[in-house]
N, C-alpha and C positions, 0 to 999 in steps of 0.2 A: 882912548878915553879922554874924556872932556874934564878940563881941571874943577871940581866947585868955588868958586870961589863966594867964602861964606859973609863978603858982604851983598852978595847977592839975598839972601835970605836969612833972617834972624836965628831962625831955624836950627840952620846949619852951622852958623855960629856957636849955637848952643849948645851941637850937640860934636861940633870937632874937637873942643878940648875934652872932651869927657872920650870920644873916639883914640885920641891923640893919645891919653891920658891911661887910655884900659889897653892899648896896643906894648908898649913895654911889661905893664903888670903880667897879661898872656904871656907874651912871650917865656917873661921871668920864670912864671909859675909849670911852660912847658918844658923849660932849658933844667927846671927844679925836676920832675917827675922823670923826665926823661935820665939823669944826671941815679 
């Protein structure tokens, strides 16, 4: 797989911190139901 790199597109910029950002919240909230 090819890396994005989000100065390539604003875009993507916009949307890796919020990706970045909801990826531990997941996690948390599976390690939580799981738990």
């Amino acid at each position: 797989m090819k890396t994005r790199k989000p100065t390539q597109k604003p875009k993507h910029k916009d949307l890796e911190p919020k990706t970045t950002k909801a990826l531990p919240d997941i996690a948390e909230l599976r390690n939580a139901q799981t738990d």
